[in-house]
N, C-alpha and C positions, 0 to 999 in steps of 0.2 A: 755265812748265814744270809743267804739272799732275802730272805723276808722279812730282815732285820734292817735291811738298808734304807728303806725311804717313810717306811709307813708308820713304825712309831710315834716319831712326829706329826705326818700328817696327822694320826689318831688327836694329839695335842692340840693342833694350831684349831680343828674347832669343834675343842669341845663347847664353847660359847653358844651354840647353838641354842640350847634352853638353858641358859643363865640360873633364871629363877629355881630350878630343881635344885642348886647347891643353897648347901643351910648355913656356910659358913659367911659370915660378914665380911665383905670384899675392903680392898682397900681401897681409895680414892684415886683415882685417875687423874692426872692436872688436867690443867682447862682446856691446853690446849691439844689435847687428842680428840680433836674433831673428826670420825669414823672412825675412831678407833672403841667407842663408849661403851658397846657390847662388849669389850673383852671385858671390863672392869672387875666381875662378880668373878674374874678366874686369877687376876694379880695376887702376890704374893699367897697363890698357893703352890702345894704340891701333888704332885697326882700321881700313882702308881697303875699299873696293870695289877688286874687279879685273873686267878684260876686256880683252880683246884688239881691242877698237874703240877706236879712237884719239880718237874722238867722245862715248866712253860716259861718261858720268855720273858723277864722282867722287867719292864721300862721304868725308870724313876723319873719324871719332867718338872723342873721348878720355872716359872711364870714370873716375871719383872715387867714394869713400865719402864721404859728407857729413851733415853734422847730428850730428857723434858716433855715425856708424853708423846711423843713423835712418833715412838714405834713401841712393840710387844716382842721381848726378847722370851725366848720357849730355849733352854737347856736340858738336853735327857742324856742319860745314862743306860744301856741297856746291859743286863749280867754284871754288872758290877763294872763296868766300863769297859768291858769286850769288843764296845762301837759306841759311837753319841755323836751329837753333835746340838747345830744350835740355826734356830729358826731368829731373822727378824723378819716382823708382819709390820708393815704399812700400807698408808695411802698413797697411792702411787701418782703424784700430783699431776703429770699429764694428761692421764686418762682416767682419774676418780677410780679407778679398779683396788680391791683389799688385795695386795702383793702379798709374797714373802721370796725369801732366800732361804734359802738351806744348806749349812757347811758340817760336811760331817769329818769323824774322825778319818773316816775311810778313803777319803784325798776325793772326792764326787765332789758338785753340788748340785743342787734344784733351784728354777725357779719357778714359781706358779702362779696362778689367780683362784681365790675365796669365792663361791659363789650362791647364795643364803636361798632358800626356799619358801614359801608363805605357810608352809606346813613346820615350820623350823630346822628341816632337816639340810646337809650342805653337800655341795658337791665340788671337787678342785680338782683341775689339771695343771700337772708341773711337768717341765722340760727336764732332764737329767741329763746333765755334764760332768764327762770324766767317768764312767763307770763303762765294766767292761760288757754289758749285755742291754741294760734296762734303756732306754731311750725316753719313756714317759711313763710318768703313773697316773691314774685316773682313779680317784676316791672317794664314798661317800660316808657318813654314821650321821647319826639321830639320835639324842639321849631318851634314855629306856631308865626313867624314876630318876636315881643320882648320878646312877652308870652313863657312860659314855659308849655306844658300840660304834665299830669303824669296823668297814671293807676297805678292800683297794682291788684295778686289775693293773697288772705292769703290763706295756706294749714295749715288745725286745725291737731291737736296732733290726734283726729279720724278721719285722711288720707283726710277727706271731705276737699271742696275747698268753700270760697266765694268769690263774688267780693270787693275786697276796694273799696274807694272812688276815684273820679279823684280831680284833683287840679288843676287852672291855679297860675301860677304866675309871678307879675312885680317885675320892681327897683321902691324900693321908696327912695326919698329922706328926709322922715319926719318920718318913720314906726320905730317906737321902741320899744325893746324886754321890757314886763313887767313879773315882777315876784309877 
């Protein structure tokens, strides 16, 4: 499933973008996640893809503060655990840059940088290690109401470009990650 590989996550790490759209009561961040205070309205939740294809692709992503606030741990599920893996987001103390890492089921990883827009909307390029095609992916989504919508384009190891896949995604409050 090539379009399963990188972007469900990315869709995850930011849906933060307009916070405020989510109506659920966030948990509290420690003190000491300095950059990291935008994720806070998305901690201990859950969030699913929707669609109305019976066929379509389902991510399940549960959200933690972890490290003592140090970092944003993002765990998903995708088909009932067909693939997953798990994002940690920080601040990447020598260069103030919003990082993450990315480890998935699939033996790959990503590394990337977060990068915010004054319209709310984000954009991130990650490096892809260990996969047998993709070399980088480049992504952007905007929340639309509660929805989250996400693009992506992967750039192959032969410079060529395709499109990913889009995602939308909610809160759930019943969506649980299977392995």
């Amino acid at each position: 499933m090539r379009f399963s590989v990188i972007l469900p996550v990315l869709s995850a790490l930011f849906a933060f973008a307009h916070a405020s759209a989510l109506e659920q009561a966030p948990q509290a961040m420690p003190q000491e996640a300095a950059g990291l205070e935008q994720f806070a309205p998305f901690i201990g939740k859950t969030f699913v893809t929707i669609s109305d294809d019976p066929d379509a692709v389902r991510d399940v992503q549960v959200w933690e503060s972890v490290l003592g606030g140090k970092a944003v741990r993002i765990t998903h599920s995708l088909n009932d655990g067909e693939y997953g893996g798990e994002s940690l987001i920080y601040v990447d103390a020598a260069t103030g840059d919003l990082t993450y890492v990315y480890v998935t089921t699939a033996g790959f990883r990503t590394d990337g940088i977060i990068r915010f827009h004054e319209d709310g909307s984000w954009s991130a390029e990650e490096i892809v290690e260990g996969h047998e095609t993709i070399a980088k992916v480049i992504s952007s989504g905007r929340m639309e109401g509660d929805n989250l919508v996400s693009s992506s384009t992967y750039i192959n190891k032969d410079g060529t470009t395709a499109p990913g896949h889009g995602f939308i995604y909610k809160v759930s409050d019943d969506a649980k990650l299977v392995w």
